[in-house]
TORDREN-458007 format. One line per 2 residues: number of its first residue (from 1); their letters; for each residue z, y, x of N, C-alpha, C. Coordinates in pm, 1 decimal. Example, Ala and Ser with C-alpha at 12.3 -4.5 7.8 and 13.67 -1.06 7.14 Angstrom:
<atoms>
1 = AS = 780.0:-569.0:1319.0:780.0:-450.0:1230.0:780.0:-330.0:1320.0  708.0:-225.0:1285.0:714.0:-106.0:1367.0:787.0:3.0:1290.0
</atoms>
This chain:
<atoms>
1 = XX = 0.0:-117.9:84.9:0.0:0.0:0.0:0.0:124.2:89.5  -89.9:249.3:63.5:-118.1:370.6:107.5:43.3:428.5:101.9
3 = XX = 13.3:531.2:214.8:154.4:643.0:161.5:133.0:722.7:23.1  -18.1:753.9:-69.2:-54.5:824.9:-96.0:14.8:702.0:-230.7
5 = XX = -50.7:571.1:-268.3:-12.8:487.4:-374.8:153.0:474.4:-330.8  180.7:498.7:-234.4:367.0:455.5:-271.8:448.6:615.9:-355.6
7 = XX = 358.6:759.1:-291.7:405.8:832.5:-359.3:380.3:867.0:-508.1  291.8:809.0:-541.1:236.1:744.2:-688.5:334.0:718.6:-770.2
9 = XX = 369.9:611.5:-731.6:437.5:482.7:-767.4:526.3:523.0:-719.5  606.0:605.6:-674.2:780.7:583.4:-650.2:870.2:605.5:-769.5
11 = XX = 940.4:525.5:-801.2:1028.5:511.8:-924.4:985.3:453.0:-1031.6  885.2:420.7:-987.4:816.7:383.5:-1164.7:828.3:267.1:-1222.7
13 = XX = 872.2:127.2:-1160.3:954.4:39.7:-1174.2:1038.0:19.4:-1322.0  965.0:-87.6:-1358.6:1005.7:-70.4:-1521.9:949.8:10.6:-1611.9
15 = XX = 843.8:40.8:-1552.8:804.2:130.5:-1679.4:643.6:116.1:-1736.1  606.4:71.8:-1834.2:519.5:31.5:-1834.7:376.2:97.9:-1792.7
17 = XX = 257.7:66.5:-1815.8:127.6:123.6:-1748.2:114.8:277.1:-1767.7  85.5:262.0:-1906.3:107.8:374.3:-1998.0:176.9:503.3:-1925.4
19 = XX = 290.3:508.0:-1979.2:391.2:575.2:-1879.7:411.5:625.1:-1755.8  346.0:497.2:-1731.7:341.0:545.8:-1525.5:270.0:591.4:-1515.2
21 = XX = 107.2:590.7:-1583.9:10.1:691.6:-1545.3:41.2:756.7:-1619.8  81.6:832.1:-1675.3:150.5:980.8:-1708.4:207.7:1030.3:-1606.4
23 = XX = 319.5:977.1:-1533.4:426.1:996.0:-1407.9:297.0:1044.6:-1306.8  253.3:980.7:-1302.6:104.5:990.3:-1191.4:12.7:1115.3:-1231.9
25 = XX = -34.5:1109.1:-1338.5:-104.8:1236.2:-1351.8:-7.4:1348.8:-1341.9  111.8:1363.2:-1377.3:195.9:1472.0:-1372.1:177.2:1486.2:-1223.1
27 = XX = 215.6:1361.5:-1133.5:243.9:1405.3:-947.7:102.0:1453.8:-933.0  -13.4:1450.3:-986.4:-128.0:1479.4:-930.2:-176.4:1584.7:-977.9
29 = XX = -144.0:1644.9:-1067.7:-179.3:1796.9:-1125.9:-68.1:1892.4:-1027.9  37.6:1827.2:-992.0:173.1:1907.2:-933.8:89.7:1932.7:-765.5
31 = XX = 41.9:1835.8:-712.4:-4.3:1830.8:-552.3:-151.5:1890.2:-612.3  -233.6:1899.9:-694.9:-336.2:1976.3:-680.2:-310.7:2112.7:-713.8
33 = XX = -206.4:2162.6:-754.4:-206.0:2275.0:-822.6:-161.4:2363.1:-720.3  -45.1:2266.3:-623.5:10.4:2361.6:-494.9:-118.1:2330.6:-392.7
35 = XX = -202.5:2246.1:-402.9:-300.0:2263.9:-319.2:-414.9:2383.6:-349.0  -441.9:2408.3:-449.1:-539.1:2487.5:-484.0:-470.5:2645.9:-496.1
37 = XX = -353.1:2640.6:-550.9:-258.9:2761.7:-480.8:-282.6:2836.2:-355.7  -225.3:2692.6:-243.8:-270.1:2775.5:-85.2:-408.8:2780.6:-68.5
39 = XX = -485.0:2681.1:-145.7:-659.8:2747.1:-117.2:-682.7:2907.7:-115.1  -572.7:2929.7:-259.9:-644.1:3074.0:-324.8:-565.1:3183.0:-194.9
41 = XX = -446.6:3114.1:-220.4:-387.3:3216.7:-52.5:-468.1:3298.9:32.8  -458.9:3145.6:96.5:-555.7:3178.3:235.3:-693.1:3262.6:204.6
43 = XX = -783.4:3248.1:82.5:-884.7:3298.3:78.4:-833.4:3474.0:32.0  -690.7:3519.9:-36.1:-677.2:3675.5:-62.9:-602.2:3725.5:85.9
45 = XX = -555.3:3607.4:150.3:-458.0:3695.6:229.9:-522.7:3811.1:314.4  -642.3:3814.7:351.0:-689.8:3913.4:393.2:-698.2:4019.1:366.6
47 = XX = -707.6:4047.7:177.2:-656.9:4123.3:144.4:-546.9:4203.6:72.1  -426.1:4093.7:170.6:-303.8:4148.6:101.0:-285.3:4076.8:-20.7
49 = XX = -274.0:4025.8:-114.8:-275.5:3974.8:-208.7:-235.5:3832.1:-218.7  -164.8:3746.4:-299.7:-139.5:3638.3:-270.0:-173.6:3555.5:-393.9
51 = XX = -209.8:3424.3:-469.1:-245.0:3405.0:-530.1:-151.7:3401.5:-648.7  -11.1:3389.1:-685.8:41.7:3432.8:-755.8:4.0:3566.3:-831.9
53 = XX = 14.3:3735.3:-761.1:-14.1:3868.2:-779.9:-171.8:3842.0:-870.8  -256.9:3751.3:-840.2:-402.8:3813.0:-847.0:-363.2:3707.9:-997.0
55 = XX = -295.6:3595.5:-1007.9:-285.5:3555.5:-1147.7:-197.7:3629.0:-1230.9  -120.0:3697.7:-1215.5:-76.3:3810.6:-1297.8:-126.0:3880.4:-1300.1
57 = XX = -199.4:3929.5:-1214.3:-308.4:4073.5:-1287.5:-410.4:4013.5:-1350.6  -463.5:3922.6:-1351.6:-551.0:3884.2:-1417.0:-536.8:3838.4:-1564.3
59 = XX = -386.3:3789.0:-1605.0:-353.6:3769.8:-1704.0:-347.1:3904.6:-1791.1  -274.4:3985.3:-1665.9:-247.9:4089.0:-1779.1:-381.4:4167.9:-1795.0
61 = XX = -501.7:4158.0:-1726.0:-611.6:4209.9:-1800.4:-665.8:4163.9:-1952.0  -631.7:4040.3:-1923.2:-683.7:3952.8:-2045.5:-589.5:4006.0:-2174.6
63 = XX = -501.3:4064.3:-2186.7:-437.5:4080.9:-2248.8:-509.5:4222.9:-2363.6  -482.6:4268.2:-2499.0:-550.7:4370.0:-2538.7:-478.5:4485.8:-2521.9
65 = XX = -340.8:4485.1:-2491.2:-306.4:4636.5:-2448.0:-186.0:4598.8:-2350.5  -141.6:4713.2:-2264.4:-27.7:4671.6:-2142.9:49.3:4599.9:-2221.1
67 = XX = 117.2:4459.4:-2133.8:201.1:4404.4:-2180.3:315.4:4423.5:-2132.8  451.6:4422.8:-2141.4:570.0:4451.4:-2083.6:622.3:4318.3:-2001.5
69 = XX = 689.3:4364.2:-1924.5:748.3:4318.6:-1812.7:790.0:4137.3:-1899.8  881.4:4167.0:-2053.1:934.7:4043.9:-2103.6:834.1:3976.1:-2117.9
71 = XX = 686.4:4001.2:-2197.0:599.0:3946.2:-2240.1:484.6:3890.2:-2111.7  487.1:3955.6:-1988.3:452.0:3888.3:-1894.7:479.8:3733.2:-1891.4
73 = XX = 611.9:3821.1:-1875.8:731.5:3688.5:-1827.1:766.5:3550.6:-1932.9  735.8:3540.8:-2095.9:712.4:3479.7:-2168.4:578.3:3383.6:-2180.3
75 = XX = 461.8:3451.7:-2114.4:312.4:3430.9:-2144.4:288.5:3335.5:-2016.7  383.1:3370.5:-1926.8:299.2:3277.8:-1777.8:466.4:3213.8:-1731.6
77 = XX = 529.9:3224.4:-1797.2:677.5:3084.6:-1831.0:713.1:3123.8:-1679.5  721.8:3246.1:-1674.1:825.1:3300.2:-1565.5:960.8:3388.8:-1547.8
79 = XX = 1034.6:3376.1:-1453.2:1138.2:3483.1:-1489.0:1108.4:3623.8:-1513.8  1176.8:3674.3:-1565.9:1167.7:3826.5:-1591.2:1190.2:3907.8:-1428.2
81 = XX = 1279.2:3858.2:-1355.2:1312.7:3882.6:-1181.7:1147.1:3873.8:-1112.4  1104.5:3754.6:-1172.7:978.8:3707.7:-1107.3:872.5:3780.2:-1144.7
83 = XX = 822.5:3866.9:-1205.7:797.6:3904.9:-1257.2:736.2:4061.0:-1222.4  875.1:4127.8:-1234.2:905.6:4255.9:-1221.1:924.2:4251.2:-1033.0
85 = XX = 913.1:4120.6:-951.6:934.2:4155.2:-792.8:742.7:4157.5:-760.9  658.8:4038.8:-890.7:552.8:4074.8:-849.5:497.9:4151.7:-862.4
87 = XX = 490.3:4259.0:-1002.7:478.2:4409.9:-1052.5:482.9:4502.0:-938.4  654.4:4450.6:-913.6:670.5:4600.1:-763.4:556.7:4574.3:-643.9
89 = XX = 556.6:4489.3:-614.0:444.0:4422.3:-529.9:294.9:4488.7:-535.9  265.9:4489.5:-685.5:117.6:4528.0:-735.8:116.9:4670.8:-736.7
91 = XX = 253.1:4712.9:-756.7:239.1:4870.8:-802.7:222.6:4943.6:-657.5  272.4:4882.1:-537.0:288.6:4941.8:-390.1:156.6:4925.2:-316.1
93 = XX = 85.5:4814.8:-364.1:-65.1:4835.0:-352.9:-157.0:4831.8:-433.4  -109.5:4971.1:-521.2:-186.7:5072.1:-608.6:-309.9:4959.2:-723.0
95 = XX = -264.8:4863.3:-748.1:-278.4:4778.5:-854.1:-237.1:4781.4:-999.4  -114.7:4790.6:-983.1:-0.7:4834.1:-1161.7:61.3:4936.7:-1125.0
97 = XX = 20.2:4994.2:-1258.6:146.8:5100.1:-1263.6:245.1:5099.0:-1340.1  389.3:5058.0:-1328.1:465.7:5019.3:-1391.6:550.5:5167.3:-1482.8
99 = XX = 487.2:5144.4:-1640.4:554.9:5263.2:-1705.3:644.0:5208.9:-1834.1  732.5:5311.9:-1849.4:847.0:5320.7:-1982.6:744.9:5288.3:-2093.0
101 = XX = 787.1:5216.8:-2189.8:725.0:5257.1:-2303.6:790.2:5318.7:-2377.5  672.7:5415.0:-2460.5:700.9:5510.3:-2540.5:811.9:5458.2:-2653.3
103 = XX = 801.4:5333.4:-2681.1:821.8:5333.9:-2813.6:999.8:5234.1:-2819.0  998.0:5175.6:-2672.0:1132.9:5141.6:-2668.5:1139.6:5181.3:-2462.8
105 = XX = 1261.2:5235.4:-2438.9:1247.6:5304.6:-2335.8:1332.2:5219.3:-2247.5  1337.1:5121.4:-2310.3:1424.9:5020.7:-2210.2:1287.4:4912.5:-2089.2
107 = XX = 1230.4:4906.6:-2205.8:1068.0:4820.1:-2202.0:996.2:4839.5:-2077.8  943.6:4786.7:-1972.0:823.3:4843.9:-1928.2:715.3:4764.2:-1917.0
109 = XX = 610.8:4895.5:-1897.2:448.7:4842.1:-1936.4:384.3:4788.4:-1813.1  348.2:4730.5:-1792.4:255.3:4682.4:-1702.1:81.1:4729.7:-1695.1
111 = XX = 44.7:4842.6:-1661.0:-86.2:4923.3:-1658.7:-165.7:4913.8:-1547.6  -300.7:4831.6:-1564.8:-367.8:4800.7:-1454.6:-414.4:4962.5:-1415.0
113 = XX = -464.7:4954.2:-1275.9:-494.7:5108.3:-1265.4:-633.9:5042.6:-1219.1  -737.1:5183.1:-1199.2:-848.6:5194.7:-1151.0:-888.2:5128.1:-1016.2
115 = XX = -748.1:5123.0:-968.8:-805.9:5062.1:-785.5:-826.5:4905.1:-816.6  -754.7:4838.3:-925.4:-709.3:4667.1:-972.4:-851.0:4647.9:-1006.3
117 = XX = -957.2:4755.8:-1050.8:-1100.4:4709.9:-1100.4:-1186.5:4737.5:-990.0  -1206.6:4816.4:-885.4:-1254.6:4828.6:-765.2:-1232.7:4700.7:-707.7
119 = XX = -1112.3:4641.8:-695.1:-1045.4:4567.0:-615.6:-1132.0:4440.8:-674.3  -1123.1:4388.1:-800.8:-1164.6:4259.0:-806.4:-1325.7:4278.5:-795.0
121 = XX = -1375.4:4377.9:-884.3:-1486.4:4416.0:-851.9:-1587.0:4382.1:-753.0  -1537.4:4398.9:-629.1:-1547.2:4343.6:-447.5:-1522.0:4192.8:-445.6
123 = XX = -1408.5:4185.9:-531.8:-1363.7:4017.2:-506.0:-1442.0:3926.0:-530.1  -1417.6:3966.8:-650.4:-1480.4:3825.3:-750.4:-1645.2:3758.0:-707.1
125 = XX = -1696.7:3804.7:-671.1:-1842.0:3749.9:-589.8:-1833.0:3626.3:-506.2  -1726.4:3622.4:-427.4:-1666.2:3557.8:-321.1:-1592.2:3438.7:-363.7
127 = XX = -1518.6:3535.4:-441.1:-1354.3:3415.9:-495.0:-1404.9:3342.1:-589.2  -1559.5:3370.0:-669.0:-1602.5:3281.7:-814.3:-1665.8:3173.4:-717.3
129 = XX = -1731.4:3214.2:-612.8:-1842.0:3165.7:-537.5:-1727.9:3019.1:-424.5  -1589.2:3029.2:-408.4:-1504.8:2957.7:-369.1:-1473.1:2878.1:-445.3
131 = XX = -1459.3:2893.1:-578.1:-1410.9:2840.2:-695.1:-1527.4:2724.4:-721.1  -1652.5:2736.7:-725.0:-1729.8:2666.6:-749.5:-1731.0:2536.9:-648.3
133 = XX = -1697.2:2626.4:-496.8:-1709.8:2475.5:-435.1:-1576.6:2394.8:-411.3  -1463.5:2480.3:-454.5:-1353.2:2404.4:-449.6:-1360.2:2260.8:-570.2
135 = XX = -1455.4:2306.9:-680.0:-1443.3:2274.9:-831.1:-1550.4:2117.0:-808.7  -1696.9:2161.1:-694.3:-1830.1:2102.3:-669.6:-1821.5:1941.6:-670.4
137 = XX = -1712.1:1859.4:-680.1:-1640.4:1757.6:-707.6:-1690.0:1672.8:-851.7  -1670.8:1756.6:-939.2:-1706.7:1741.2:-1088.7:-1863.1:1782.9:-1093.8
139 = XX = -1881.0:1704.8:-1202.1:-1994.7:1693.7:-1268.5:-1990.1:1881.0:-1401.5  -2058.7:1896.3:-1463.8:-2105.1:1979.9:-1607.1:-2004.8:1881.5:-1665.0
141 = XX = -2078.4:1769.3:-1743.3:-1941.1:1744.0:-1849.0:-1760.9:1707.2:-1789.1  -1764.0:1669.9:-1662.2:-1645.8:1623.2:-1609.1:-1563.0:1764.6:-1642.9
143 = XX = -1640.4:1835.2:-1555.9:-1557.7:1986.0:-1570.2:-1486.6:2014.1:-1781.1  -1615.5:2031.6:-1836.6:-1584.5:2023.6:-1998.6:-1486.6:1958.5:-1973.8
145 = XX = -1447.7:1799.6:-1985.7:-1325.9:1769.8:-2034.5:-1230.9:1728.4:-1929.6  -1226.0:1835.3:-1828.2:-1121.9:1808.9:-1769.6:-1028.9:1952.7:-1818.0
147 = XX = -1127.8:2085.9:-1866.1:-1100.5:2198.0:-1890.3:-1060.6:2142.8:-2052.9  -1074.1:2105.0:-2099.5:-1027.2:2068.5:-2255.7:-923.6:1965.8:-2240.3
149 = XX = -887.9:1884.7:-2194.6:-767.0:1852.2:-2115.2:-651.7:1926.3:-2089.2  -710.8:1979.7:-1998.1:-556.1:2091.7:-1950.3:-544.0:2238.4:-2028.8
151 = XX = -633.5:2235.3:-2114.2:-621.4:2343.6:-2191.2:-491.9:2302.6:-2352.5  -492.0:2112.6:-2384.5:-442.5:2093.6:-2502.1:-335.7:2079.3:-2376.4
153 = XX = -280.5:2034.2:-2274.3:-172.1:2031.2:-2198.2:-136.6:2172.0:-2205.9  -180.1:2283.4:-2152.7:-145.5:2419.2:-2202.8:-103.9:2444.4:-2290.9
155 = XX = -145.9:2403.3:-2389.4:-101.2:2467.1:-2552.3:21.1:2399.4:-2608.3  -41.8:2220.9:-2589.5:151.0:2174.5:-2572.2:276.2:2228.7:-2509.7
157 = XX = 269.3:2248.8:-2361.2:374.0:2278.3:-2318.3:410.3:2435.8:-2327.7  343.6:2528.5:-2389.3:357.8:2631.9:-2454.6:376.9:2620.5:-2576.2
159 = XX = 387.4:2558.3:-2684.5:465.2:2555.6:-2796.7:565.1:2472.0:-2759.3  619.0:2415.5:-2664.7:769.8:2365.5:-2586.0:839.3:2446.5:-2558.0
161 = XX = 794.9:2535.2:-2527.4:881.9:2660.9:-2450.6:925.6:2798.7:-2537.2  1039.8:2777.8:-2575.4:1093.4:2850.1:-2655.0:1086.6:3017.0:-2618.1
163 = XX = 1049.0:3041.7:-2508.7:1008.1:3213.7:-2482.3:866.9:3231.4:-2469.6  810.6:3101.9:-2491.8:637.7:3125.5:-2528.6:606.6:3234.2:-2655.7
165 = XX = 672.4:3194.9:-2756.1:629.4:3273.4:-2875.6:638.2:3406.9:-2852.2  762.6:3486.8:-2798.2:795.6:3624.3:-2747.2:683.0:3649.2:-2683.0
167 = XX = 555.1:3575.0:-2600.1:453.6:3614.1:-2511.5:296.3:3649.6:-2598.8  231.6:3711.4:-2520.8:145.6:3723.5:-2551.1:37.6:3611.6:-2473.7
169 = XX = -16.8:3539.0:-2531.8:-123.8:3423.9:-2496.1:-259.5:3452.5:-2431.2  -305.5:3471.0:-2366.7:-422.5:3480.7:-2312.7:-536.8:3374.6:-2324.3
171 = XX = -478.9:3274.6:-2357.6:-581.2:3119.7:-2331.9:-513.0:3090.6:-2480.9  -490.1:3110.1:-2590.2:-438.3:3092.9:-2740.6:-595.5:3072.6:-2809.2
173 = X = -646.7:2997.9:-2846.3:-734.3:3022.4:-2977.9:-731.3:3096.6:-3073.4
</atoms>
């Protein structure tokens, strides 16, 4: 047995097929996800940016008006700390501008600025063009239902999460 099938298979003992490949796809979405993480790293660190920051701004574009700091933090099942340290982060390189809202002054908004659209603007040519060959693995339909897959895994474990509803959804039907 591989190191790769024993880390598979560790614990799974007693448990039937079923089950274990669940256990298994969970370890393998968990090691691709921190793998494709440091992919995205290494490919922003040049410009400052880390792949966490560029998925929060990107969420919160998707969004239809600034979302606040809670509703960040509800929508992408993070702390509110976590959150508001990546905000400060975005706001110091002129990305977000973090403002009061008008309407409760405790609240704050999360406001992409003009440099966050310059910025991807430049990017995205590159980073879509990485994406494809990180992705070049899959087939047209593989991709379809591997993306319809982790999209009903999305939606499950977001109606699990009891500060999901407080969020605003970006990937919601």
């Amino acid at each position: 047995m591989t190191s790769r099938e024993q880390w598979l298979d560790l614990s799974l003992d007693g448990l039937d097929a079923a089950r274990a490949d669940r256990v298994r796809a969970f370890r393998v979405l968990m090691v691709v996800g921190i793998r494709l993480r440091g992919l995205l790293d290494r490919a922003l660190a040049p410009s400052g940016l880390t792949a966490q920051q560029g998925a929060m701004a990107s969420w919160i574009e998707a969004q239809p008006a600034p979302p606040t700091i809670s509703a960040v933090a509800a929508g992408l099942g993070m702390t509110h700390q976590n959150v508001k340290q990546i905000a400060l982060a975005l706001e110091r390189k002129g990305l977000v501008d973090i403002q009061v809202d008008p309407d409760d002054r405790r609240a704050r908004r999360l406001v992409l600025t003009e440099a966050h659209g310059e910025f991807w603007g430049r990017r995205n040519p590159h980073d879509l063009a990485a994406v494809q060959d990180w992705m070049a693995v899959w087939t047209e339909d593989e991709v379809s239902e591997a993306l319809n897959l982790l999209l009903r895994l999305h939606h499950h474990l977001a109606s699990q999460d009891p500060r999901a509803s407080q969020g605003l959804h970006a990937w919601q039907d």
